[in-house]
C-alpha positions as CSV (number, residue, x, y, z in Angstrom):
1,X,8.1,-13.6,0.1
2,X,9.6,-10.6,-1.6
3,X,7.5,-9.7,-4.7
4,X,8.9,-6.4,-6.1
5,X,11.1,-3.1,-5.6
6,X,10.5,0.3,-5.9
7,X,13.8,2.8,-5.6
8,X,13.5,6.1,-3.9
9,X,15.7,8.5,-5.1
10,X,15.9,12.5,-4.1
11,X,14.5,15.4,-6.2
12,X,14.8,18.8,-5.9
13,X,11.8,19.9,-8.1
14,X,8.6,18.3,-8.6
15,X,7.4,19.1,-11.4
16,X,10.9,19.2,-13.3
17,X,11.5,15.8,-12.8
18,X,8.1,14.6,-13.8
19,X,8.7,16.5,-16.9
20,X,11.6,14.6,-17.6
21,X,10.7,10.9,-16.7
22,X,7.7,11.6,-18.7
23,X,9.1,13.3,-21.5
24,X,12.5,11.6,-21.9
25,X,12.3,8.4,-20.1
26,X,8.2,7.9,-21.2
27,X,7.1,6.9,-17.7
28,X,3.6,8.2,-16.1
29,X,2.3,9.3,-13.3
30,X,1.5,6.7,-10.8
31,X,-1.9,7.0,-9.5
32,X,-4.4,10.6,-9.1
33,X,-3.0,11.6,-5.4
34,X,-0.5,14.8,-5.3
35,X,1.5,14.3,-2.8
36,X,3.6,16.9,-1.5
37,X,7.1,16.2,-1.5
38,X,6.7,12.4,-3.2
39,X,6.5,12.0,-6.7
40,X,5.7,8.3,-7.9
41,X,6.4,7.6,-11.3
42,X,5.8,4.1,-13.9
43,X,6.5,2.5,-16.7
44,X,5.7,-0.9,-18.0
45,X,6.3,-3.2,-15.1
46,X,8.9,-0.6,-12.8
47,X,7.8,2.1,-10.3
48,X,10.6,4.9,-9.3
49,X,9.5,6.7,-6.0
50,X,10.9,10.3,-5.6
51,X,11.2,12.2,-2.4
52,X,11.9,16.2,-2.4
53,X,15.2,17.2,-1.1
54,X,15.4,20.7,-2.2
55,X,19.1,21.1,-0.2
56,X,20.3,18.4,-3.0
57,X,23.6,19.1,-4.0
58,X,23.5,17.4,-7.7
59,X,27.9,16.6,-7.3
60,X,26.8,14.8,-4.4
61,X,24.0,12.7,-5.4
62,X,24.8,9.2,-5.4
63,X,21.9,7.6,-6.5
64,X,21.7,5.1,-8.7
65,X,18.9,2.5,-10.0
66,X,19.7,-0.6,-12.3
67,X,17.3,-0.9,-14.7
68,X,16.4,-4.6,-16.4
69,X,15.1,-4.2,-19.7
70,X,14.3,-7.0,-22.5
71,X,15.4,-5.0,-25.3
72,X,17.9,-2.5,-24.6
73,X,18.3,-1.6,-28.3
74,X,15.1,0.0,-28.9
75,X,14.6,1.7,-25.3
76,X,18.1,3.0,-26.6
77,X,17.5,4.4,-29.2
78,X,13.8,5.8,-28.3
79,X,15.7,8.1,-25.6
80,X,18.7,8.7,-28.3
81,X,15.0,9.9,-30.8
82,X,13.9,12.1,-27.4
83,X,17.4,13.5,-27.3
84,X,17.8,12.1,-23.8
85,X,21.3,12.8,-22.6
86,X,23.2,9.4,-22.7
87,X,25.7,9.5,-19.7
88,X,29.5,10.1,-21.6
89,X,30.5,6.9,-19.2
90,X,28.0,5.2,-20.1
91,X,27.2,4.7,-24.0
92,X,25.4,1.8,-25.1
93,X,28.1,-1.4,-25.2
94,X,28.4,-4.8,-24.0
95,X,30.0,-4.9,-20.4
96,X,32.9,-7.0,-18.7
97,X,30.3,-8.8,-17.0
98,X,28.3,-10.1,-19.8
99,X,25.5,-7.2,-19.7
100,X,24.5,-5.1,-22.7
101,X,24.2,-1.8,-20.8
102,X,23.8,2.5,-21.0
103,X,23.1,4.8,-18.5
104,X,21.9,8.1,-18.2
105,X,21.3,10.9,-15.4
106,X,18.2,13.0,-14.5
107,X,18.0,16.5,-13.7
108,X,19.4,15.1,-9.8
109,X,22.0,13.2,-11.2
110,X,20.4,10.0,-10.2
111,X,22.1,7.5,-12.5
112,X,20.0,4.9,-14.2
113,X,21.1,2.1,-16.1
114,X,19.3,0.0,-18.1
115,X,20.8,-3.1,-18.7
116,X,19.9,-6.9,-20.6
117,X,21.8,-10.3,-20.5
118,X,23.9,-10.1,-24.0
């Protein structure tokens, strides 16, 4: 029944976090509409939906998205070759829980982690 999952997360600037998913993170557009307020964003197989909250307190954002990958080491290292913040929490190392993980934060300080079965 289910077949997918698409996060929405806040932004307070369009066209700032476009820039950096697809500068840093390498994602695209998704489809030719503009929408105002809703930013849809995609790479490979994931979509990451994005709806304007321009009273977004960053120290107050929660958001978070966990993000499967099926080779962490080289998505690692093509954001560490962008010069993509990696989160100081969250450096790239094999978790408690059997995951190889990193995370990072956008310009919202949604957290993303990008994770693969070690």
């Amino acid at each position: 029944m289910l077949t997918d999952i698409n996060p929405k997360l806040p932004m307070r600037n369009k066209s700032v976090t476009r820039a950096f998913y697809e500068t840093q993170l390498g994602f695209k557009v998704l489809g030719s509409a503009d929408y105002e307020g809703y930013l849809m964003m995609e790479k490979d197989q994931i979509q990451i939906h994005f709806f304007e909250f321009k009273e977004l307190n960053p120290k107050e954002n929660y958001g978070q998205v966990y993000v499967r990958t099926n080779n962490i080491d080289e998505l690692h290292q093509t954001y560490i070759d962008n010069q993509t913040r990696i989160h100081p929490n969250g450096k790239l190392e094999i978790k408690p829980w059997g995951q190889k993980e990193f995370s990072i934060l956008d310009p919202d300080n949604n957290l993303l982690t990008f994770g693969q079965g070690a």
